[in-house]
N, CA, C and O atoms as a Tinker XYZ file with bonds, in Angstrom:
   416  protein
     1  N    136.619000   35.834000    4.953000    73     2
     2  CA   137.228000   35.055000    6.018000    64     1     3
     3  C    136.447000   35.282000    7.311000    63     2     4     5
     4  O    136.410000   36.432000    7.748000    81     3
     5  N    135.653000   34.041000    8.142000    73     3     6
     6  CA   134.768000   34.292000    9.354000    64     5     7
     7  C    135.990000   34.386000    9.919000    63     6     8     9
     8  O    134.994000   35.072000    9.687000    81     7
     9  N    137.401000   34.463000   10.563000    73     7    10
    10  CA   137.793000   34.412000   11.101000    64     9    11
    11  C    138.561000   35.754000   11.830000    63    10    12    13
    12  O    139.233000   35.770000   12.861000    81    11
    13  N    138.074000   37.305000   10.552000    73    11    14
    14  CA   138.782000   38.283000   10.539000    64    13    15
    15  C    137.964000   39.349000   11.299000    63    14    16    17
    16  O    137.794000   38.683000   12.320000    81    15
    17  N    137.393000   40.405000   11.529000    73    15    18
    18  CA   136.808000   40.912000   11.674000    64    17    19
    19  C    136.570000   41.849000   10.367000    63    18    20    21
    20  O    137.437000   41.970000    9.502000    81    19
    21  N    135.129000   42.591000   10.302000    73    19    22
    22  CA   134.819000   43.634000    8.839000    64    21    23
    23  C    135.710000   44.423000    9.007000    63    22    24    25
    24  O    136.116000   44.896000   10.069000    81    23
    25  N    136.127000   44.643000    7.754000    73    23    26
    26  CA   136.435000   46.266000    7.139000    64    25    27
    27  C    135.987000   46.790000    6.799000    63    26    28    29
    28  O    134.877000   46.275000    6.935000    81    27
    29  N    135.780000   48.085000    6.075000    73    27    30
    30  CA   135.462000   49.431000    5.541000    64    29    31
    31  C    133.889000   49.836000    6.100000    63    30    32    33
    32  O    133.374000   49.372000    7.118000    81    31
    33  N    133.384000   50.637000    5.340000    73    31    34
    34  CA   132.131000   51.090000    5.956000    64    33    35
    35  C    131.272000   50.277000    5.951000    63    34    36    37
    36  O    131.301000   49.298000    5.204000    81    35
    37  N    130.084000   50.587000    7.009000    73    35    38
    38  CA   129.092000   49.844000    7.038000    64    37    39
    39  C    128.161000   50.206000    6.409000    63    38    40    41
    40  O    127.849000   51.388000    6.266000    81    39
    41  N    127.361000   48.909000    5.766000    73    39    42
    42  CA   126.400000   49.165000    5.398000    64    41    43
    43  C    125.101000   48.942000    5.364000    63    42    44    45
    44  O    124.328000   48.984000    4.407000    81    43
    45  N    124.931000   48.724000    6.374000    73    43    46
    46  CA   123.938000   48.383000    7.181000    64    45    47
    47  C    124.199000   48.630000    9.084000    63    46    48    49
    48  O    125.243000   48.191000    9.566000    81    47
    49  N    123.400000   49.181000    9.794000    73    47    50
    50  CA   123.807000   49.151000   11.331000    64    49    51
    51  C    124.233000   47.401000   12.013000    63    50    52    53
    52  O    125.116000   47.000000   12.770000    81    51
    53  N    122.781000   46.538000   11.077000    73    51    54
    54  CA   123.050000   44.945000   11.866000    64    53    55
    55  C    122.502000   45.292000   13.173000    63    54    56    57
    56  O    122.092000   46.323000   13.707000    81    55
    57  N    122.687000   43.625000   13.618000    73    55    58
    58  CA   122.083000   43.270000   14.932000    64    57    59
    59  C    122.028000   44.138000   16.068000    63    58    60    61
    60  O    121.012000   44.572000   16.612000    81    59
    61  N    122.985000   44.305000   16.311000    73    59    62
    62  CA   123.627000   45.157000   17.610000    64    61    63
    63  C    122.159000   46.314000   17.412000    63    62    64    65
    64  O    121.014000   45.902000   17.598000    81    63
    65  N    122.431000   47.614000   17.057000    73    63    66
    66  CA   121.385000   48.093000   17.230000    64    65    67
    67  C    120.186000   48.220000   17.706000    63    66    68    69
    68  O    119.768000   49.023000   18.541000    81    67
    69  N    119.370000   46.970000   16.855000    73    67    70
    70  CA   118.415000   46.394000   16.782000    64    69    71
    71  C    118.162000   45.638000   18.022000    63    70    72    73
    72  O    116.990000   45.719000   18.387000    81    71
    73  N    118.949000   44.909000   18.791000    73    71    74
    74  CA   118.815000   44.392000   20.204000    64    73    75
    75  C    119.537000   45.429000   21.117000    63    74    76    77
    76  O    120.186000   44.895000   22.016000    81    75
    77  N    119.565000   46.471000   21.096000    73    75    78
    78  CA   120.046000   47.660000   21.770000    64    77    79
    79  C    118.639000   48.304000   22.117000    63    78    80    81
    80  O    118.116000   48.476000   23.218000    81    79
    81  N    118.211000   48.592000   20.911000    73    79    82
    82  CA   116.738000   49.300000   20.432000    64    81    83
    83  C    115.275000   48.691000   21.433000    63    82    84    85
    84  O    114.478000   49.211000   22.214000    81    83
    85  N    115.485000   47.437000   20.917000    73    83    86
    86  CA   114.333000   46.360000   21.318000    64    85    87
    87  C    114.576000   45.904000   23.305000    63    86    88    89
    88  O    113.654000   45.467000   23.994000    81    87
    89  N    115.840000   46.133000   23.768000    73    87    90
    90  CA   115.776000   45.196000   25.277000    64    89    91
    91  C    116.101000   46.496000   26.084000    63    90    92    93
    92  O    117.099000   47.199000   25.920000    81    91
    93  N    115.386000   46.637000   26.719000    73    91    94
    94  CA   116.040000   48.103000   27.701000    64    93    95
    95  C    117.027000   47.643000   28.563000    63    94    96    97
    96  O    117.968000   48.425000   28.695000    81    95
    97  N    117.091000   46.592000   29.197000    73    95    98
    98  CA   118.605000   46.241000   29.960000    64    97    99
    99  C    119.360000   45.656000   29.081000    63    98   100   101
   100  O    119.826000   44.594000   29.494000    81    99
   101  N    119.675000   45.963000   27.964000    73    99   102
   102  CA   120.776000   45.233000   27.246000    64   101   103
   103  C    121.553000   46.677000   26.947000    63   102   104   105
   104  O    121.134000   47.602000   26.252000    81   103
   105  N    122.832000   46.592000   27.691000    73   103   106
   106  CA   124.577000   47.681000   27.228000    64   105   107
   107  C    125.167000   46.816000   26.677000    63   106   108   109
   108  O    124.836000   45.631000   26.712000    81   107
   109  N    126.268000   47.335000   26.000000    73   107   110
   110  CA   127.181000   47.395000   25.078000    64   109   111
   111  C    128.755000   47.422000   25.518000    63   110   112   113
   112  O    129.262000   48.483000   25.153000    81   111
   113  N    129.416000   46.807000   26.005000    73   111   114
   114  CA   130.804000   47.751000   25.658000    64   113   115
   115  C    131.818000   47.786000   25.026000    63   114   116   117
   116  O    132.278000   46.833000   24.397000    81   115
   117  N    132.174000   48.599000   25.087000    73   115   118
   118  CA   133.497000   48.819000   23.858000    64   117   119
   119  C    134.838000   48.518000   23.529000    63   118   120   121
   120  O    135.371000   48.254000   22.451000    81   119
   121  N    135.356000   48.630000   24.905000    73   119   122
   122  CA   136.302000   48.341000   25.055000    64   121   123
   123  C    137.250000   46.940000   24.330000    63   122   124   125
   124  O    138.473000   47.075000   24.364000    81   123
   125  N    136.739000   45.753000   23.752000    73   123   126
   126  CA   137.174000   44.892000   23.437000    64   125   127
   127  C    137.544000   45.213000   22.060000    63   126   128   129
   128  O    137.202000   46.353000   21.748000    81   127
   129  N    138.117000   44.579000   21.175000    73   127   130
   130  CA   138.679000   44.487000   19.759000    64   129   131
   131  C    137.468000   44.828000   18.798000    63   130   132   133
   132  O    137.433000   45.702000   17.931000    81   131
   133  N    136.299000   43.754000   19.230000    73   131   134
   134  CA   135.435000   43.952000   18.347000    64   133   135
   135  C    134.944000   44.940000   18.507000    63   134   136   137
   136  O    134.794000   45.284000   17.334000    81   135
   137  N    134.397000   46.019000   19.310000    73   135   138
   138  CA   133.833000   47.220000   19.525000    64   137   139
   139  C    134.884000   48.359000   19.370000    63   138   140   141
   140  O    134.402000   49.492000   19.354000    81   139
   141  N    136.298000   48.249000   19.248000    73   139   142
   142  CA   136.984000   49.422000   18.974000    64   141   143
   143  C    136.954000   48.778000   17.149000    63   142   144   145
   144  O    136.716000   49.822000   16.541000    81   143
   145  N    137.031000   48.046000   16.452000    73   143   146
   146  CA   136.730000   47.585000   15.003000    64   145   147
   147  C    135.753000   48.190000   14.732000    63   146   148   149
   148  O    135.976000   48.810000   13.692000    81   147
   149  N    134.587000   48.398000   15.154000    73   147   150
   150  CA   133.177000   48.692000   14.867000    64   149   151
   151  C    133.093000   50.118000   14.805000    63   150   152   153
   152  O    132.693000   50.689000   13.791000    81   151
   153  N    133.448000   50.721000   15.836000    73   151   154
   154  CA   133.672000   52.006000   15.399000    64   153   155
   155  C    135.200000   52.885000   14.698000    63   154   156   157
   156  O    135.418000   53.987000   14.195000    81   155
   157  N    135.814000   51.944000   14.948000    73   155   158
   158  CA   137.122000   52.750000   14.428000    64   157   159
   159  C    137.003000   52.871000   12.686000    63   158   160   161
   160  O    137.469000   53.706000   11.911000    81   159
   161  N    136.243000   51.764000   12.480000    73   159   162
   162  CA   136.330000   51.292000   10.527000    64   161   163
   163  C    135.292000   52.316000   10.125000    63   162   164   165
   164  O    135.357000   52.484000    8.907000    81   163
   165  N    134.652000   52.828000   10.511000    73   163   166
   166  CA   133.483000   53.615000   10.001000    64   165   167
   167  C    133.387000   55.202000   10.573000    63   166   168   169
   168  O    132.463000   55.522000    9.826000    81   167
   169  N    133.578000   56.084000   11.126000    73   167   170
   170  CA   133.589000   57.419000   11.907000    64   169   171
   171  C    132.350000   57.770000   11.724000    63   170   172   173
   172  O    131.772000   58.190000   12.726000    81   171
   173  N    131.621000   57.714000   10.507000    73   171   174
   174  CA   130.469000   58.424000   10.314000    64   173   175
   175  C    129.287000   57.209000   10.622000    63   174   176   177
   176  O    128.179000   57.507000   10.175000    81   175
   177  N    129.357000   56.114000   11.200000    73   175   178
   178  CA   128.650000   55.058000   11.409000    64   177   179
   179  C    128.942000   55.141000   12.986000    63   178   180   181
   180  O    127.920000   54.988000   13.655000    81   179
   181  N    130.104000   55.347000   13.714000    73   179   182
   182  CA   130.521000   55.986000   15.131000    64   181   183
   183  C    129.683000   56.943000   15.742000    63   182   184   185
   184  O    129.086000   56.743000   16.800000    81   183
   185  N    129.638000   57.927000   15.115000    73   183   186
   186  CA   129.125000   59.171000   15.206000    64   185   187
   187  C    127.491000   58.877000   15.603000    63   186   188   189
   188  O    126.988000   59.162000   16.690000    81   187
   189  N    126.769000   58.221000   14.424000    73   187   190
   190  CA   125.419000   57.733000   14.782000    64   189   191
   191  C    125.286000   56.954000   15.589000    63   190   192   193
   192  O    124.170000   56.963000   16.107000    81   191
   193  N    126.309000   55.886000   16.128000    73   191   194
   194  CA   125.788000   54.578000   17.156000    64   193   195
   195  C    126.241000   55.255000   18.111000    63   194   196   197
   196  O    125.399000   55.321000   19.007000    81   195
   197  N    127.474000   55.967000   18.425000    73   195   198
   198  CA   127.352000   56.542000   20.225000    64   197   199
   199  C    126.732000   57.606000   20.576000    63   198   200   201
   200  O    126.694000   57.980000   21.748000    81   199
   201  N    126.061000   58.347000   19.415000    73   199   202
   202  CA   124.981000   59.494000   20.008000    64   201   203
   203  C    123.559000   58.501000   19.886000    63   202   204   205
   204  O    122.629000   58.815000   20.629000    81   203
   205  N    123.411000   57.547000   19.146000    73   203   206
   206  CA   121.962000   57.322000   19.541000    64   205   207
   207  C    122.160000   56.020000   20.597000    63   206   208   209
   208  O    121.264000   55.208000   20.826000    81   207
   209  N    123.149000   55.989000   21.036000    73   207   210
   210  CA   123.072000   54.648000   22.267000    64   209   211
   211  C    123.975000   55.091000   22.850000    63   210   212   213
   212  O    124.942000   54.335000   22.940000    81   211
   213  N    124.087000   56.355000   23.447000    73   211   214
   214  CA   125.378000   56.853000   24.249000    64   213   215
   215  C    124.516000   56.563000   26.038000    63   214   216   217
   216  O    125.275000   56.812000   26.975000    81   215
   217  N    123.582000   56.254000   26.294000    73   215   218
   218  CA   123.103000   55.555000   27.607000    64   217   219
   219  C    123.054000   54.522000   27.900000    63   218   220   221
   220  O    122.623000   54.162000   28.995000    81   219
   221  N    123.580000   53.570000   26.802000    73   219   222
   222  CA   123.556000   52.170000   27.131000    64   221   223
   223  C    124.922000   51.384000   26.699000    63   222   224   225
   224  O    124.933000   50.163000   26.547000    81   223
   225  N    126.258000   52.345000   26.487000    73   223   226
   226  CA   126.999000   51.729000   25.935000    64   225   227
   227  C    128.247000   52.124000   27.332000    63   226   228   229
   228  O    128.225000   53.149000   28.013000    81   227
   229  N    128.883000   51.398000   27.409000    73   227   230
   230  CA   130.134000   51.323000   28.539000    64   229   231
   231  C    131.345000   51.226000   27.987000    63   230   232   233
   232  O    131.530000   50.932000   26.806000    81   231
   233  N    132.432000   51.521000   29.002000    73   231   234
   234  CA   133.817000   51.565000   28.088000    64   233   235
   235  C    134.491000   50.827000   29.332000    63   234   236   237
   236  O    134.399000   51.359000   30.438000    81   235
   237  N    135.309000   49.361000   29.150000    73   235   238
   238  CA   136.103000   48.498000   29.942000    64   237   239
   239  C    135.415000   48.032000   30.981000    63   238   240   241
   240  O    136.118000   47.814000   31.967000    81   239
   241  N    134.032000   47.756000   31.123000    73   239   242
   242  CA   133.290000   47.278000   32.682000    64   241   243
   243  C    134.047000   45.659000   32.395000    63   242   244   245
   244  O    134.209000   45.008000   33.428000    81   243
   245  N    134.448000   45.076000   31.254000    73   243   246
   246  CA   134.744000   43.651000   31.559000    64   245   247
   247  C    136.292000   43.496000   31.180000    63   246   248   249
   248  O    136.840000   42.487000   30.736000    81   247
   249  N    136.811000   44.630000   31.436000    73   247   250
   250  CA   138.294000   44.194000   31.463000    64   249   251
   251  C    138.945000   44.436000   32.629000    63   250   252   253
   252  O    138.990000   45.487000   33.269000    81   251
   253  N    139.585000   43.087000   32.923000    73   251   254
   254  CA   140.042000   42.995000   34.424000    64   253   255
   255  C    141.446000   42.948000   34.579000    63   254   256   257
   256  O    142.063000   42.574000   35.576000    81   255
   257  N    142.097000   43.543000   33.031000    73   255   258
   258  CA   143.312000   43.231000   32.954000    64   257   259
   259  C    144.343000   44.866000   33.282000    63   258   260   261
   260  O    143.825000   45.981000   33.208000    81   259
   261  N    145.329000   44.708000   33.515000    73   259   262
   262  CA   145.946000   45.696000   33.998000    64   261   263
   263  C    146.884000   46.517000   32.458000    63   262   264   265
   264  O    147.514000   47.573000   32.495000    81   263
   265  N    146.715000   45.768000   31.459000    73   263   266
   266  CA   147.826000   46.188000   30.440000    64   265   267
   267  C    146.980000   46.751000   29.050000    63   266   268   269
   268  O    147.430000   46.764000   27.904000    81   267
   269  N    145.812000   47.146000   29.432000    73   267   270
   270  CA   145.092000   48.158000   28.576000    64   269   271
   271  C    145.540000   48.670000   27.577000    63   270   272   273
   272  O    146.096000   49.768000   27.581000    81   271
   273  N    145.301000   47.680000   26.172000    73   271   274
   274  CA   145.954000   48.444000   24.483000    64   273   275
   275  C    145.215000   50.013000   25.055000    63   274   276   277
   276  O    144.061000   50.069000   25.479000    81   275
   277  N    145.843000   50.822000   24.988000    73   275   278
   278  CA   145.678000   52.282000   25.040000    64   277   279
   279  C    145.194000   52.839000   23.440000    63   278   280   281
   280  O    144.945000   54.044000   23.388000    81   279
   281  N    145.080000   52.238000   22.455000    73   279   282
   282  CA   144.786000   52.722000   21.284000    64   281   283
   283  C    143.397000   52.680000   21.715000    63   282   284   285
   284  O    143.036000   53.829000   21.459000    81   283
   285  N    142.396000   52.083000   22.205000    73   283   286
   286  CA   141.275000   52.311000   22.472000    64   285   287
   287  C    140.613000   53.102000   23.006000    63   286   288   289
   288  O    139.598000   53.551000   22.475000    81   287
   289  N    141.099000   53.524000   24.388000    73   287   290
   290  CA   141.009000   54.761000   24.696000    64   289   291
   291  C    141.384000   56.273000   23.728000    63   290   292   293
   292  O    140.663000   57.267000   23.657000    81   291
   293  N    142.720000   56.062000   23.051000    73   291   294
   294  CA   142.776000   57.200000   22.457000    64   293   295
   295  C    142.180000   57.382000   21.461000    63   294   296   297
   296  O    142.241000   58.525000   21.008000    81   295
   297  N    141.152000   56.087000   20.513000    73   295   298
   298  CA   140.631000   56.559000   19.515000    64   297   299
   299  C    139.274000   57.323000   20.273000    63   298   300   301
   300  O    138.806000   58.338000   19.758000    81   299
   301  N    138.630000   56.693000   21.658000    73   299   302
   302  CA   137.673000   57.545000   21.735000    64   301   303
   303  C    138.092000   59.509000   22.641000    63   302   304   305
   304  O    137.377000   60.430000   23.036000    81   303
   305  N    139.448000   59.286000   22.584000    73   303   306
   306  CA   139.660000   60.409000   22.924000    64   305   307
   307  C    139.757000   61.285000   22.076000    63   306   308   309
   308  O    139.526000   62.467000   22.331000    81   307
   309  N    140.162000   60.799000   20.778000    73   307   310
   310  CA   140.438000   61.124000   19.220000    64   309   311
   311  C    139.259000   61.598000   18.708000    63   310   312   313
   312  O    139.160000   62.716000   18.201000    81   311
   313  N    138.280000   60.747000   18.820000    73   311   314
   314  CA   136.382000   60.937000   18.390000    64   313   315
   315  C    136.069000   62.086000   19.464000    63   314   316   317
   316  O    135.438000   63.003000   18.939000    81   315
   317  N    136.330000   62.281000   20.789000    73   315   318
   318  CA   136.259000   63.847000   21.359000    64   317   319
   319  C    137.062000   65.082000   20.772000    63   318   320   321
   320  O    136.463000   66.157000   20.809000    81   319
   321  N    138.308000   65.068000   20.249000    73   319   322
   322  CA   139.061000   66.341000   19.746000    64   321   323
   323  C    137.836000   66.480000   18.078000    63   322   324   325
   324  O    137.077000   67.402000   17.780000    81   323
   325  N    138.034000   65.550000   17.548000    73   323   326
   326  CA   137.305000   65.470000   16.276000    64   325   327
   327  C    135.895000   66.043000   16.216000    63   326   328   329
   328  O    135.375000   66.413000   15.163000    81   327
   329  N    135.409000   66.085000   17.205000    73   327   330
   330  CA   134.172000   66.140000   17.145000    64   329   331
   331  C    133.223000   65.296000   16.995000    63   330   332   333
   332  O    132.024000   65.561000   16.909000    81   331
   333  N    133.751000   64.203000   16.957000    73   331   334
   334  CA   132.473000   62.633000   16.554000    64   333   335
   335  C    131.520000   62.823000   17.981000    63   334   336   337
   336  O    130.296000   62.757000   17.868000    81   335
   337  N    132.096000   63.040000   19.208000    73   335   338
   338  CA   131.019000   63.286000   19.881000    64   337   339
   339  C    131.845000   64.228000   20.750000    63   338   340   341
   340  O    133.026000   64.573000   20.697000    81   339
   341  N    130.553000   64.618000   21.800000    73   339   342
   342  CA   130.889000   65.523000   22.849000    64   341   343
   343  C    131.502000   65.270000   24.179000    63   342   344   345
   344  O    131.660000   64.067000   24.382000    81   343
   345  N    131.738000   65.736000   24.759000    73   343   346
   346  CA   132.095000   65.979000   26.357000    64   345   347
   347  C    131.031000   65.008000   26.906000    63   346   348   349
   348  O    131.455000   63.957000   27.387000    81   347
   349  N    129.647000   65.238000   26.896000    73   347   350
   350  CA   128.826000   64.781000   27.687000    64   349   351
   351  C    129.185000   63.028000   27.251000    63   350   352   353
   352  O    129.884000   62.272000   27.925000    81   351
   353  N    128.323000   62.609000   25.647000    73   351   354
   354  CA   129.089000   61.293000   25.295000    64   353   355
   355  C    129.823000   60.707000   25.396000    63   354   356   357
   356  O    129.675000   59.485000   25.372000    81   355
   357  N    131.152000   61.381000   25.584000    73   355   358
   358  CA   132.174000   60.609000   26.010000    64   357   359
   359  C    132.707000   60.216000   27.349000    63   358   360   361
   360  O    133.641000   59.435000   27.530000    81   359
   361  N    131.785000   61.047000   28.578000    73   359   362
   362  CA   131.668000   61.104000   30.028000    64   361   363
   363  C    130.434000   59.719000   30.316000    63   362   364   365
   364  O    130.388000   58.719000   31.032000    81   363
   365  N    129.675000   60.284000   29.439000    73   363   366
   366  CA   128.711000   58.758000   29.887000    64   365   367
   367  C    129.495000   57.116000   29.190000    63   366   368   369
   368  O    129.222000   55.949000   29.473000    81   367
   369  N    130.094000   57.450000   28.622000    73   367   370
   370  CA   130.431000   56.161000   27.551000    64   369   371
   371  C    131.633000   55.752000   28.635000    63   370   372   373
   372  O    131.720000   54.546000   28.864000    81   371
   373  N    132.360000   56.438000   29.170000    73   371   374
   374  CA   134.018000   56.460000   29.525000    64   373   375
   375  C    133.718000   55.823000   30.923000    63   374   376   377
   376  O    134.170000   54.693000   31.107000    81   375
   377  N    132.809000   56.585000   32.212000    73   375   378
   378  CA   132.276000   56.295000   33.328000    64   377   379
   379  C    130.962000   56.337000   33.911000    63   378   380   381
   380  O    130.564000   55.380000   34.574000    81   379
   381  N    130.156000   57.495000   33.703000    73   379   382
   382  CA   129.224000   57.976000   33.889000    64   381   383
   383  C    127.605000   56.358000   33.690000    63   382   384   385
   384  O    126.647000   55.994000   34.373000    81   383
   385  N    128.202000   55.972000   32.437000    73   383   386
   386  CA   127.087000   54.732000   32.464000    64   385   387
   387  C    127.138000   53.654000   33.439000    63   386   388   389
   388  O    126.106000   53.161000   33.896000    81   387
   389  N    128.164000   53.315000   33.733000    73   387   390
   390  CA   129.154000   52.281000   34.195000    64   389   391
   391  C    128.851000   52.354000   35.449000    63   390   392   393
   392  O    128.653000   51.294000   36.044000    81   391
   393  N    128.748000   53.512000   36.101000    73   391   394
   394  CA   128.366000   54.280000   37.451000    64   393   395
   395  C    126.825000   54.079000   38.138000    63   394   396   397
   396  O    126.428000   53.873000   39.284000    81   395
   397  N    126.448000   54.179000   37.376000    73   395   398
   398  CA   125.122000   53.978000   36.970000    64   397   399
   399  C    124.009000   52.884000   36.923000    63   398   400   401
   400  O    122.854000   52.980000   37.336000    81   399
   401  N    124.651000   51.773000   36.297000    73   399   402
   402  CA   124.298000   50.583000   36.076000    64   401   403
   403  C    124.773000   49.494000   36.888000    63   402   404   405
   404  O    124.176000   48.419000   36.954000    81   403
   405  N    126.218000   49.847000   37.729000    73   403   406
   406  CA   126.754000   49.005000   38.920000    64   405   407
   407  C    126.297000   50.052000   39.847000    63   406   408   409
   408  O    127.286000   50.770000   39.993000    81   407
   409  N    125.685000   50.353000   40.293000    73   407   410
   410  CA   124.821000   51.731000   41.309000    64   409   411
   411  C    126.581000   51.972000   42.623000    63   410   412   413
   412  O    126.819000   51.764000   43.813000    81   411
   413  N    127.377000   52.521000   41.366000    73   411   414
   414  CA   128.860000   52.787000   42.187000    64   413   415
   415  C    128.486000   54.324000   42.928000    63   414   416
   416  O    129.321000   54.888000   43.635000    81   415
């Protein structure tokens, strides 16, 4: 169904990566459905895409809305207790990039 988003693991990284890899001003963020899908369905596919693109990926720079599904945040707060990534990763991913790239 094009209409659903994937399930289960990935098997393959796909596009994203690959135009992550290839454009130096091209970020990412997460915050939307499709980027909490992407990493929530896979942990061990998580684990590799926000440590090897944890400088170019952002968390909510395009949500302007005030009523924030909070499951998003807590899965990447969840991927910090777990260990999927660190303190530092999850500081650049959360604000630290975001900061950075709008020169706040």
């Amino acid at each position: 169904d094009r209409n659903k988003y994937p399930e289960g693991k990935i098997k393959e990284p796909g596009r994203v990566p690959e135009l992550l890899e290839k454009y130096p001003n091209l970020y990412g963020d997460l915050s939307a459905e499709s980027g909490y899908n992407a990493v929530n369905r896979d942990w061990e596919f998580a684990a590799w895409f926000l440590d090897k693109f944890q400088d170019k990926l952002l968390f909510g720079t395009d949500y302007g809305l005030t009523d924030l599904d909070l499951r998003h945040v807590e899965l990447y707060n969840r991927f910090l207790e777990e260990g999927i990534i660190n303190d530092r990763i999850y500081d650049k991913i959360m604000w630290q990039n975001a900061t950075k790239l709008l020169r706040l």
